[in-house]
N, C-alpha and C positions, 0 to 999 in steps of 0.2 A: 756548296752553299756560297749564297754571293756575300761575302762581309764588309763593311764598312769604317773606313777610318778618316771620321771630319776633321777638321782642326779645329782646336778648342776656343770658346769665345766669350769665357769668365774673364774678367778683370785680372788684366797679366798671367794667364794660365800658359805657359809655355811647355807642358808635357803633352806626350800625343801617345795613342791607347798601343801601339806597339811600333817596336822595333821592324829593321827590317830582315834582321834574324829572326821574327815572329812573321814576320809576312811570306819569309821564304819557306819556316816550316810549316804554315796553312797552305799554301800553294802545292810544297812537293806533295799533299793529300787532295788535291784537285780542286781548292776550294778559288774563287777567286776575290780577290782582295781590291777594292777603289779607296783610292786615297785621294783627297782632295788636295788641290796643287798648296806646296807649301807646311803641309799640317805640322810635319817635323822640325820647320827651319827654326823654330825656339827651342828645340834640345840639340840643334847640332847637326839634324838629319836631313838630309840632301833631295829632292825629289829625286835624281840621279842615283840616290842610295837603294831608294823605294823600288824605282825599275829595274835596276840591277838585279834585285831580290823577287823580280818578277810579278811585283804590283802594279797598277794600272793606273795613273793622275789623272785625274776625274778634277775640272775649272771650277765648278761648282759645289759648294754644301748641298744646295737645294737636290741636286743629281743622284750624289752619295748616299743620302737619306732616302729618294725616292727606289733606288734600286735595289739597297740591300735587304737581305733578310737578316741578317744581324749585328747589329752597331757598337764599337767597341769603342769605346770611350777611356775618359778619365774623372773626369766632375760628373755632376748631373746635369741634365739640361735646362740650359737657360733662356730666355727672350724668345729669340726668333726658332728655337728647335723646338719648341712647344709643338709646336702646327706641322714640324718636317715629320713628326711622329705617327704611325698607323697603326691600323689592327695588325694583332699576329707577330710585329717587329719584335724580334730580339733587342733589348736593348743593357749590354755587358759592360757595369763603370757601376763607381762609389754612386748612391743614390742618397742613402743618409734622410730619408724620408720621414725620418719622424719630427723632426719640428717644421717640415715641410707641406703644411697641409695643401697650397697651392699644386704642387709639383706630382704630390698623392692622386688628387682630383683629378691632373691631366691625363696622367697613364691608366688611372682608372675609366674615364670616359672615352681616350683613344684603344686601351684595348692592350696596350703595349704589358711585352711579357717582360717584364722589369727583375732580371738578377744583378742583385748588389753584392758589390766584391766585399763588403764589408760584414756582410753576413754569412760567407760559404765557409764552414768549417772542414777543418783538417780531423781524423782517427781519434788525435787528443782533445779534440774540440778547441785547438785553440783557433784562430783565425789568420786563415795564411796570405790572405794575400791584402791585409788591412795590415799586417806585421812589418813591410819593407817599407810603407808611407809613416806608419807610426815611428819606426826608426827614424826615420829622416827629419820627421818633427820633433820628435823627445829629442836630438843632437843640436836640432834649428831654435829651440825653442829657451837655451838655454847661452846661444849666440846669441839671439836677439833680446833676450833680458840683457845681457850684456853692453850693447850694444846702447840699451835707451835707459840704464840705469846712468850712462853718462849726463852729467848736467848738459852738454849743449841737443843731449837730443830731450831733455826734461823729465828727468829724474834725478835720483839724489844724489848725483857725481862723485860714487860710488865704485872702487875697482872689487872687481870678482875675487881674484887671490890676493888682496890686500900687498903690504908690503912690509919688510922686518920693520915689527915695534906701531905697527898700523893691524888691525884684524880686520880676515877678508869678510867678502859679503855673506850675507844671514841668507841662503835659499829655502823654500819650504815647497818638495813636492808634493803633490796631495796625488795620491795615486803609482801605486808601485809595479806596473805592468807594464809594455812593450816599450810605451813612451816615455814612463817615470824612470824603468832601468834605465834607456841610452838619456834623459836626462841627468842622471846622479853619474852617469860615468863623461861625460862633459864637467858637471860642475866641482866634481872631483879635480877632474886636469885642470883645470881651473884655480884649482886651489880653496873653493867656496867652503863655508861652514856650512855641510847640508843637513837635513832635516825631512825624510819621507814618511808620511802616513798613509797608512791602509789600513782598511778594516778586515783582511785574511791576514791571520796571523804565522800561518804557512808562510806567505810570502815575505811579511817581514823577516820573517828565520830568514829564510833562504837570503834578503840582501844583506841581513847582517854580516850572514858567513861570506858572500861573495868579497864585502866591501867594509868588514868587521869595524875599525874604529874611525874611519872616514865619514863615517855618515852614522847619521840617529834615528834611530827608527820607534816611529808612534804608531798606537793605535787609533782612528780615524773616528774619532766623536766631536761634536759640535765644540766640546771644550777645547779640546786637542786643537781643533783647526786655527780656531781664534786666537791662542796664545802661540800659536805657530806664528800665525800673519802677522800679530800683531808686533814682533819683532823681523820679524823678515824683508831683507832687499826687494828679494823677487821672490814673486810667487807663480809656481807653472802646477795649473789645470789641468790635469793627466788620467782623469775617470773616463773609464765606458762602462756602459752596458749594453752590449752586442745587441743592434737592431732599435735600442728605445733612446729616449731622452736622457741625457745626463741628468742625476740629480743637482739640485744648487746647495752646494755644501760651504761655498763663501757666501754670505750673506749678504746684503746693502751695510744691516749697523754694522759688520765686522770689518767695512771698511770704513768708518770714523775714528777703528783704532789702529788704523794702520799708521805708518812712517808716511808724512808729506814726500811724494816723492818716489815712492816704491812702484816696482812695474809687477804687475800680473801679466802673463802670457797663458791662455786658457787652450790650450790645444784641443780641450772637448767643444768645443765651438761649432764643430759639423754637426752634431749629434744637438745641439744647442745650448752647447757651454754647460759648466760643474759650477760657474761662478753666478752670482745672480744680479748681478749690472751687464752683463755680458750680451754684444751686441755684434752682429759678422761683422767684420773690416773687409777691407782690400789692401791689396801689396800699393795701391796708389792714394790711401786715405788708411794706414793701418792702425792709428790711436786714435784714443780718447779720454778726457781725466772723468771720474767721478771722485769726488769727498777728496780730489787733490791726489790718487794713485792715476798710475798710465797705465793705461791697459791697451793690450796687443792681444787684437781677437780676428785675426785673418785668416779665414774658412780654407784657403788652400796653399798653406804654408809650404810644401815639398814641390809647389809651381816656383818657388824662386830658385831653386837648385835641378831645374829642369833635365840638363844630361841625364846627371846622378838615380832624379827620380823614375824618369823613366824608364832606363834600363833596369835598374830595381824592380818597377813591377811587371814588365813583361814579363820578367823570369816566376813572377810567380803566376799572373791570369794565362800564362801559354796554357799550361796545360788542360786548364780549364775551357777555353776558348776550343781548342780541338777538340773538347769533348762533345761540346752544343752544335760544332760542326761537321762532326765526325758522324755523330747518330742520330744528330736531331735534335730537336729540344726535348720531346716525350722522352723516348729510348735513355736522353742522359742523363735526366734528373730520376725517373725509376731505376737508373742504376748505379748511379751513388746519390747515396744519402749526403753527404758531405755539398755538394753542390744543389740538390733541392735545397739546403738550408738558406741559399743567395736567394731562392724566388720571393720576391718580396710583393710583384702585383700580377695575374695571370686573369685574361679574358674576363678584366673588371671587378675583379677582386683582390684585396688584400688578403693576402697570403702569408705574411709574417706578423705572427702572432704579438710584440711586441712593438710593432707600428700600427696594428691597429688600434692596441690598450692608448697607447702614445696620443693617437685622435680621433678617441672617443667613435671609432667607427667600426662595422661591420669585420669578422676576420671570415675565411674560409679556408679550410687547411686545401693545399694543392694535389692531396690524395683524393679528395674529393672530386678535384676539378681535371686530373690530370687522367 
């Protein structure tokens, strides 16, 4: 199979869809790989790395796109890759298409077979390769509340672990899953007064025992939430629900009762934010106040820690990536279930049942079409 790796061209995205330890093991299976000159050089990686590994630097985006049969990404695609897209293309990166109705409508009309990393489940059903980005942000997300609770970047000049005879900052995660865990063990080291709500009560057990009197654990109702925020430094946005839209669980009023001051960091933002003033940023424009909170709502937060994140998820989409190339696309999604759960668009249809409910449109399950 011919695969493709562009360089990314979201606002500051400096992660690129694989390593050249991922290039070298699609290769050693005869596959051939075009990279487009540079794609790496924002995580550190060398076009010289690329070749070495037995990749081929292809001058052009417009080239890579036209050749390959299947395009490995990291974001979704933006601006000008709309049009590089065809029928039949593979196209393998976060997609997050549910508050994306623009983005749905092109793949559906170009034809493009759309798996999202963010939907392929793992035996336990949890989500494996959305797990190593979510890491990155539930630890990032808890830096950068940090960071802009300082008054000069305009919050309430605010230290996280306080200092003797000062109490540290009030955190409230709403969300105790991939991203709430590595956030509550940041703001633990930190020193923070933390604060997580869910509504699996399972889960709550289990962080109480991990992290027993460090942290306070609620059950996640409208009340809860509000009297959470309503004392809280910072608040991080930390709900999914695999393949749909975040629910809005902070409200607009429930920010008139917040602290002048306080930062919310919404890390469900892809999916289209858990917060309901919640609006994508960029790493080059990443706030905004409503009712006097700053909110930090930047759709691809694990792009500023690019090395890191990249290597992180090749390790997890390698495997997956050999599979669609190994057998095909039919052959691999009939034979694991766990990766048909990524097909989210196939020969003009929506294929993930929870993107379609998301916008109000047509589903077809991929048994059908497949």
């Amino acid at each position: 199979m011919i695969i493709g790796l562009p360089k990314e061209i979201k606002d500051n995205e400096y992660r690129v869809g694989l390593t050249p330890a991922g290039v070298k093991t699609l290769n050693d299976y005869g596959h051939t790989i075009l990279i487009e000159t540079h794609a790496g050089e924002g995580s550190g990686i060398s076009d010289d790395e690329y070749r070495t590994a037995n990749g081929q630097i292809v001058g052009k985006a417009d080239e890579v796109w036209e050749r390959a049969e299947m395009i490995v990404k990291v974001k979704e695609p933006v601006g000008p890759e709309y049009e590089r897209m065809r029928e039949g293309q593979i196209l393998f990166t976060y997609l997050h298409l549910a508050p994306d109705l623009k983005l749905t409508k092109v793949l559906l009309e170009r034809k493009v077979t759309g798996v999202a990393y963010e939907t392929i489940t793992n035996d336990e059903g949890h989500l494996p390769l959305l797990t190593p980005m979510s890491e990155v942000a539930g630890r990032m997300a808890i830096q950068v509340g940090a960071h802009y609770l300082q008054r000069t970047e305009g919050g309430r000049g605010v230290l996280m672990g306080g200092v003797p005879g000062v109490l540290p900052a009030k955190v409230c995660i709403i969300g105790g899953g991939v991203v709430g865990i590595n956030s509550i063990k940041m703001a633990v080291g930190l020193g923070a007064n933390v604060a997580v709500l869910d509504v699996n009560l399972e889960r709550l057990r289990y962080l109480d025992d991990i992290f027993g009197s460090l942290i306070k654990t609620l059950v996640s109702n409208p009340f809860t939430v509000q009297e959470a925020c309503m004392h809280a430094d910072l608040v991080v946005g930390a709900v999914l629900i695999p393949g749909a839209s975040a629910p809005k669980l902070v409200t607009r009023k429930m920010l008139t009762t917040m602290q002048r001051g306080a930062v919310i960091v919404d890390v469900a933002v892809d999916q289209g934010g858990c917060i309901e003033t919640t609006k994508p940023t960029t790493h080059s424009n990443p706030t905004f106040y409503v009712d006097d909170v700053l909110h930090y709502c930047v759709a691809n937060m694990p792009g500023a820690v690019p090395r890191t994140s990249t290597f992180a998820l090749t390790n997890a989409t390698l495997p997956f990536a050999l599979k669609l190339a190994n057998k095909g696309f039919k052959k691999a999604v009939t034979s694991d279930a766990n990766l048909k759960n990524g097909v989210n668009t196939y020969e003009g249809y929506i294929t993930y049942q929870a993107v379609a409910e998301s916008q109000g449109l047509p589903y077809k399950s991929i048994d059908e079409l497949n």
